[in-house]
KEDO-24595 format. One record per residue (C-alpha): residue number from 1; residue in three letters; chain; x, z, y. Coordinates in nm, 4 decimals, padded with zeros to 6 digits. Each point is the difference from the previous one (the first is absolute). Example, Ala and Ser with C-alpha at 12.3 -4.5 7.8 and 13.67 -1.06 7.14 Angstrom:
<nodes>
+-----+--------+--------+----------+----------+----------+
! num ! residu ! chaine !       xx !       zz !       yy !
+-----+--------+--------+----------+----------+----------+
!   1 !    ALA !      A !  01.2300 !  00.7800 ! -00.4500 !
!   2 !    SER !      A !  00.1370 ! -00.0660 !  00.3440 !
+-----+--------+--------+----------+----------+----------+
</nodes>
This chain:
<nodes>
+-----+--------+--------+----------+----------+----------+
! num ! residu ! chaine !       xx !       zz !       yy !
+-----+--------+--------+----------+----------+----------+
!   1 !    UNK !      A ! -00.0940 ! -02.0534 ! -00.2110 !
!   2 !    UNK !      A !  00.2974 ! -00.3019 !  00.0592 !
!   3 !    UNK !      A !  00.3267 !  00.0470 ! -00.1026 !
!   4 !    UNK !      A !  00.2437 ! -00.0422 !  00.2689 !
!   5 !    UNK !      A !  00.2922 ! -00.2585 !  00.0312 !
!   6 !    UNK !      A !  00.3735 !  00.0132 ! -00.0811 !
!   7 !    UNK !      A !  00.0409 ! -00.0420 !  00.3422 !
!   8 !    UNK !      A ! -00.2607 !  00.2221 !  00.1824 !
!   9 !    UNK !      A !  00.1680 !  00.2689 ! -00.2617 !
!  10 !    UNK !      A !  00.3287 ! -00.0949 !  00.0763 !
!  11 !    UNK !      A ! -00.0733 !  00.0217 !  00.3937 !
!  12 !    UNK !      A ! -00.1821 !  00.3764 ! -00.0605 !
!  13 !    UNK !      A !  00.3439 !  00.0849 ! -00.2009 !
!  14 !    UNK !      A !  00.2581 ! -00.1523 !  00.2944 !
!  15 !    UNK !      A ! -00.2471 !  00.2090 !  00.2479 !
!  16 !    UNK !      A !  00.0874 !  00.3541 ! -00.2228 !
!  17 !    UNK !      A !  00.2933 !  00.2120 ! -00.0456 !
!  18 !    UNK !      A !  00.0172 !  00.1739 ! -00.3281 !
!  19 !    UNK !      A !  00.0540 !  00.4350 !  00.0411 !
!  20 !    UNK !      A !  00.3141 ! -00.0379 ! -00.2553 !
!  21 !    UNK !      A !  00.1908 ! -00.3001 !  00.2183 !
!  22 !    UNK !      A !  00.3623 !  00.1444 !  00.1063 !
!  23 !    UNK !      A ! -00.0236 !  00.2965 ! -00.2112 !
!  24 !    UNK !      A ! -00.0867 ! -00.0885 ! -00.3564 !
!  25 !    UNK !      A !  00.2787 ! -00.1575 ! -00.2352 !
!  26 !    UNK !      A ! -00.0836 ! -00.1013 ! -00.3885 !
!  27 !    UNK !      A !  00.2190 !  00.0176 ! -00.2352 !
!  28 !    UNK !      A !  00.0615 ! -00.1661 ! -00.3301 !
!  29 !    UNK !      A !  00.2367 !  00.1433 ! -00.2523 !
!  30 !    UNK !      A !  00.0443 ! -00.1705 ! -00.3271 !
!  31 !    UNK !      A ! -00.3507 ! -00.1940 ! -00.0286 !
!  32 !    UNK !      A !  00.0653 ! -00.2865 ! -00.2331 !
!  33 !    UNK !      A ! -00.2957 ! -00.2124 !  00.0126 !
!  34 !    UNK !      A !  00.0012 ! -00.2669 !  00.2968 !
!  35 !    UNK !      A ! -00.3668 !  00.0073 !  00.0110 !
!  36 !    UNK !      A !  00.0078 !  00.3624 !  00.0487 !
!  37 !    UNK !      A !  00.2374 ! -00.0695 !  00.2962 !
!  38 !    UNK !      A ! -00.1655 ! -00.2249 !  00.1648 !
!  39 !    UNK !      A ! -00.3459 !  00.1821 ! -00.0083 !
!  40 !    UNK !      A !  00.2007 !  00.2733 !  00.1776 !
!  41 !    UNK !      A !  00.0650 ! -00.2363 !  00.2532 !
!  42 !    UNK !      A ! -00.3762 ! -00.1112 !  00.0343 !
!  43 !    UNK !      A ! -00.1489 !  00.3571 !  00.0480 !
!  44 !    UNK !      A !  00.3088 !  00.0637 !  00.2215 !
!  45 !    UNK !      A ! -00.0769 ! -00.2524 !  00.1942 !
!  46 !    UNK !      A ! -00.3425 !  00.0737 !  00.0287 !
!  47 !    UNK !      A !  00.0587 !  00.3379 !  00.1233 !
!  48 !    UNK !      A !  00.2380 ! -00.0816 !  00.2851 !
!  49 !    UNK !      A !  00.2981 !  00.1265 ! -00.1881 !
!  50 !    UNK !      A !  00.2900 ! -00.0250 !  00.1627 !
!  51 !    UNK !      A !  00.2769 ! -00.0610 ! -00.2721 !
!  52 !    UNK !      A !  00.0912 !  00.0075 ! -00.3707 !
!  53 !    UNK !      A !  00.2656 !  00.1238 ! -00.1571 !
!  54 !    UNK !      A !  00.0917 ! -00.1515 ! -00.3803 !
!  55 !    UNK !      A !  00.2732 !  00.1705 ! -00.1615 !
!  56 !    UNK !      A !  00.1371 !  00.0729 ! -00.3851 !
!  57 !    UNK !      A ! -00.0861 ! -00.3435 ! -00.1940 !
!  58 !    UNK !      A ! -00.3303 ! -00.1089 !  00.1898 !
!  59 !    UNK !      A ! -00.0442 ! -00.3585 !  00.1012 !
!  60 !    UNK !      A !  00.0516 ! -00.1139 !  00.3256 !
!  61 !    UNK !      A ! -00.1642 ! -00.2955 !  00.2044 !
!  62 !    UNK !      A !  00.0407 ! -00.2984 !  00.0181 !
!  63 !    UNK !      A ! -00.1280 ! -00.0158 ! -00.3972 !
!  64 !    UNK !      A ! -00.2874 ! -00.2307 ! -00.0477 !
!  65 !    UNK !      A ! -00.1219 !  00.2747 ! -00.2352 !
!  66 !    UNK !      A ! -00.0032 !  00.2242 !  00.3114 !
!  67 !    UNK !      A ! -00.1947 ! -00.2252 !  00.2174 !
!  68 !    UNK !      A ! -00.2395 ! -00.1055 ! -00.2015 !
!  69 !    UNK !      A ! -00.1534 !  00.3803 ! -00.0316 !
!  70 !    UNK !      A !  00.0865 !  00.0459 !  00.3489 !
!  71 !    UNK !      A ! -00.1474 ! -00.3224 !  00.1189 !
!  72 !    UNK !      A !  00.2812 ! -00.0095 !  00.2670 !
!  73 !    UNK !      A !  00.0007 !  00.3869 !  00.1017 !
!  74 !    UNK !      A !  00.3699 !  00.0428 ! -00.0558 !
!  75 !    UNK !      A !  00.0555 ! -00.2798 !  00.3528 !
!  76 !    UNK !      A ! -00.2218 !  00.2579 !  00.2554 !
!  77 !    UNK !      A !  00.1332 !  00.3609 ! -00.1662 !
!  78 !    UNK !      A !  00.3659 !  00.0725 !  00.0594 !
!  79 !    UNK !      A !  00.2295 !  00.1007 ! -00.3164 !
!  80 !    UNK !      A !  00.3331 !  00.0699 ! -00.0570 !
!  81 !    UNK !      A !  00.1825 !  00.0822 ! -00.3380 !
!  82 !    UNK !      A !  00.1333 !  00.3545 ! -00.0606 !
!  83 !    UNK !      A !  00.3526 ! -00.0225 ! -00.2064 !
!  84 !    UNK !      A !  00.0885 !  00.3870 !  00.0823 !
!  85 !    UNK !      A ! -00.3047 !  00.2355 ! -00.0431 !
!  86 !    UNK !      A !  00.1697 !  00.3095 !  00.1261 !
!  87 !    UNK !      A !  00.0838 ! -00.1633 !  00.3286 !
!  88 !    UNK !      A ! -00.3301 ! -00.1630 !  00.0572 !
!  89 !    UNK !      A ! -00.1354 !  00.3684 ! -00.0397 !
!  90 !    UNK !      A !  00.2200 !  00.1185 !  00.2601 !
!  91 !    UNK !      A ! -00.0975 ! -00.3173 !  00.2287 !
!  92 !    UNK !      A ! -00.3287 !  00.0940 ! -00.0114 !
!  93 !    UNK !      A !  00.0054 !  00.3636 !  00.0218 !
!  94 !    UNK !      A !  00.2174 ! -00.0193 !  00.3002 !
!  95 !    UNK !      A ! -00.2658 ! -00.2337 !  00.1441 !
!  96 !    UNK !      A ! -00.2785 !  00.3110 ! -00.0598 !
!  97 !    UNK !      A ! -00.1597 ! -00.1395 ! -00.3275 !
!  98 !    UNK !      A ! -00.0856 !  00.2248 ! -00.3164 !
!  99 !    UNK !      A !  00.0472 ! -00.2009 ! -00.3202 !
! 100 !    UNK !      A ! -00.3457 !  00.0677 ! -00.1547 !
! 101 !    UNK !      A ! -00.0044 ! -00.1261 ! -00.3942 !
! 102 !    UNK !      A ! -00.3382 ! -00.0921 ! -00.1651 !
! 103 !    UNK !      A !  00.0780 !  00.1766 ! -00.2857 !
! 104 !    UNK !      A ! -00.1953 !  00.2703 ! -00.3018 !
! 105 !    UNK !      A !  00.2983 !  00.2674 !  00.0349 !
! 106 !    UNK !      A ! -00.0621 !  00.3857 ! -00.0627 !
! 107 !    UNK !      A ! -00.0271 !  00.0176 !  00.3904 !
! 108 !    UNK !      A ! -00.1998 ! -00.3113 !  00.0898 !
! 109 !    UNK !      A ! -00.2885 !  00.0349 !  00.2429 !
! 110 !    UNK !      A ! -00.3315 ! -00.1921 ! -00.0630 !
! 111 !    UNK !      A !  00.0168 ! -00.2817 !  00.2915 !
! 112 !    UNK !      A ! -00.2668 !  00.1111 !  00.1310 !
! 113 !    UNK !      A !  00.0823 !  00.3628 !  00.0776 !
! 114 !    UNK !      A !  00.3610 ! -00.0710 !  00.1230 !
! 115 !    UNK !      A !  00.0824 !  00.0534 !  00.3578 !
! 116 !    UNK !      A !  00.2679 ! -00.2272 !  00.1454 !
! 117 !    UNK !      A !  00.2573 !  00.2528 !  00.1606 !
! 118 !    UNK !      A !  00.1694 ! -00.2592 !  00.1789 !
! 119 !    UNK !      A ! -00.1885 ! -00.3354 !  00.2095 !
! 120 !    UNK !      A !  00.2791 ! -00.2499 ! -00.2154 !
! 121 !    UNK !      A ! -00.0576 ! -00.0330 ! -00.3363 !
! 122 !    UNK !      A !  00.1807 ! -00.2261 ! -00.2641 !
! 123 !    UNK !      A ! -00.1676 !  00.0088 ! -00.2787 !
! 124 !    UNK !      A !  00.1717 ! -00.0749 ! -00.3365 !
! 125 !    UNK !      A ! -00.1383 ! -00.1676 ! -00.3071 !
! 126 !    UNK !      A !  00.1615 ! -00.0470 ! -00.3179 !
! 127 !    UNK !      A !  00.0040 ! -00.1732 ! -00.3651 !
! 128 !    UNK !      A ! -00.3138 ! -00.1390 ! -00.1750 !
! 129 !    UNK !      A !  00.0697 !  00.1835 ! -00.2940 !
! 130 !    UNK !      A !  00.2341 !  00.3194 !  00.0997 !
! 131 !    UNK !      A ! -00.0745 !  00.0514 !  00.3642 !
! 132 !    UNK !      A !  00.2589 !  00.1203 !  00.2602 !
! 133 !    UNK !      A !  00.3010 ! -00.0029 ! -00.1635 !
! 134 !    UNK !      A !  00.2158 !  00.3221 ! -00.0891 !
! 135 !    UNK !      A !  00.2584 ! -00.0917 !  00.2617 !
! 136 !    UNK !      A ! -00.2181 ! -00.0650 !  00.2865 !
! 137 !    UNK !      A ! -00.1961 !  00.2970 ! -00.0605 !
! 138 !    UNK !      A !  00.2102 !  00.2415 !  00.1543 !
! 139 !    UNK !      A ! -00.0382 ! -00.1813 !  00.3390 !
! 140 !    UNK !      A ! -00.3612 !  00.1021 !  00.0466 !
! 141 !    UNK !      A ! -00.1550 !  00.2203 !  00.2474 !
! 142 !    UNK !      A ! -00.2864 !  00.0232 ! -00.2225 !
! 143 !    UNK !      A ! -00.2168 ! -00.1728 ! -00.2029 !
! 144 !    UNK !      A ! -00.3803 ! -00.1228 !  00.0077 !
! 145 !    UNK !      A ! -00.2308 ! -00.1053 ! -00.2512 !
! 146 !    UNK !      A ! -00.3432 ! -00.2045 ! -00.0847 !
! 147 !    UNK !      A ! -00.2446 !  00.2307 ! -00.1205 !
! 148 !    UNK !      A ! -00.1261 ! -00.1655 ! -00.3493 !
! 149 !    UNK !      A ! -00.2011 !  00.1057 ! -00.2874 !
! 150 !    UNK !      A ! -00.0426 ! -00.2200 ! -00.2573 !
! 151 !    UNK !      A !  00.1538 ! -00.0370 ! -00.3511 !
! 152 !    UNK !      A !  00.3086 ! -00.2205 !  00.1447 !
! 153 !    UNK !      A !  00.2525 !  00.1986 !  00.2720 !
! 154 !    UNK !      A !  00.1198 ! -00.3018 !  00.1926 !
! 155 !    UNK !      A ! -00.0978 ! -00.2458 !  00.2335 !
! 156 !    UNK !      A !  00.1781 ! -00.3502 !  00.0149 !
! 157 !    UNK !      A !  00.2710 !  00.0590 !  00.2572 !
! 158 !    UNK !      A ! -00.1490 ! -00.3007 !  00.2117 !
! 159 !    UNK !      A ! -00.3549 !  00.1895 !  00.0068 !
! 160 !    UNK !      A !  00.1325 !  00.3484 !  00.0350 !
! 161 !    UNK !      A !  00.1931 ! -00.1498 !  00.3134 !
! 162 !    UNK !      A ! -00.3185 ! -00.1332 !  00.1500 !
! 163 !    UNK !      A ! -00.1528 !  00.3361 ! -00.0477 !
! 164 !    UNK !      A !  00.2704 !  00.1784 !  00.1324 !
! 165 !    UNK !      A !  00.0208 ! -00.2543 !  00.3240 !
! 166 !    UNK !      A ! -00.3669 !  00.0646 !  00.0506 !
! 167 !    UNK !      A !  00.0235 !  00.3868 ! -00.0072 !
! 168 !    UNK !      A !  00.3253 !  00.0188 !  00.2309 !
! 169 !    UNK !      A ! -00.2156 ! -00.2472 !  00.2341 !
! 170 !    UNK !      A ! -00.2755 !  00.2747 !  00.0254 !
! 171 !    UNK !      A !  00.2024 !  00.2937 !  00.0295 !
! 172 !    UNK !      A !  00.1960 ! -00.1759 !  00.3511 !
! 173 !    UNK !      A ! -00.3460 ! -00.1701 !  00.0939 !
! 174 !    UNK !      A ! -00.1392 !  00.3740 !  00.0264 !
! 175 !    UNK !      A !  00.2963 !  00.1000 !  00.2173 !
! 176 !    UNK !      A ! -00.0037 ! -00.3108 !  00.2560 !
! 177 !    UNK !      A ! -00.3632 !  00.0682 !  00.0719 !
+-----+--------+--------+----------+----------+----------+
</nodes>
């Protein structure tokens, strides 16, 4: 077994389009830690995400704090600050996508058993500590989350992101096939 190059991966990953380009969005509402932010912008990058929204008090590029976790992610994925959550909801609703919340609510669906309804998703994470905050929780269409069962009910919001990238990949890999 040989490991292959930077650049032999970096040619496979120019040669690919990911499922989720042009109709996947993440968004980032009150996540305080920089090195949180800028892991979101790794694992979006790695799945072919198209853009990021950061709204409520989370950091925004260019931070060296940002880039360092990111390792320069936050140049090749396209963001854009969100000052007025009610009409970025109707921005993106208009333009076909359900705001999806990884969230534990009363009416959450494991990840793994939800359906998308629609083929645009913009999926919404929220606080370290508190999650999606009371006033953007209203906005959702629904909400999704990890399946877990140890003693702890949380994921860091950097991991749970990578999970939740991974599982949205799967679910629009099956349907391009």
């Amino acid at each position: 077994m040989k490991k292959r190059s930077t650049k032999e991966i970096l040619r496979g990953n120019l040669r690919k389009t990911s499922p989720l380009r042009n109709r996947f969005i993440l968004w980032i509402h009150d996540i305080r830690s920089m090195h949180n932010v800028g892991a979101a912008f790794r694992s979006a990058d790695a799945f072919g995400i198209q853009e990021i929204l950061l709204s409520g008090y989370s950091p925004r590029p260019p931070r060296p704090e940002i880039t360092k976790t990111a390792i320069g992610a936050e140049e090749h994925v396209q963001w854009s600050g969100v000052d007025d959550v009610q009409q970025k909801v109707d921005e993106l609703k208009e333009q076909g996508y359900s705001i999806i919340g990884l969230e534990q609510t009363h009416d959450s669906k494991p990840l793994h058993e939800w359906v998308p309804s629609t083929d645009k998703i913009c999926l919404v994470l929220g606080n370290e500590v508190t999650g999606i905050s009371d006033d953007l929780l209203p906005y959702l269409d629904e909400a999704v989350e990890i399946p877990q069962f140890g003693m702890k009910h949380s994921l860091n919001v950097s991991v749970a992101a990578g999970v939740a990238l991974y599982a949205m990949f799967e679910k629009f890999e099956s349907t391009n096939r």
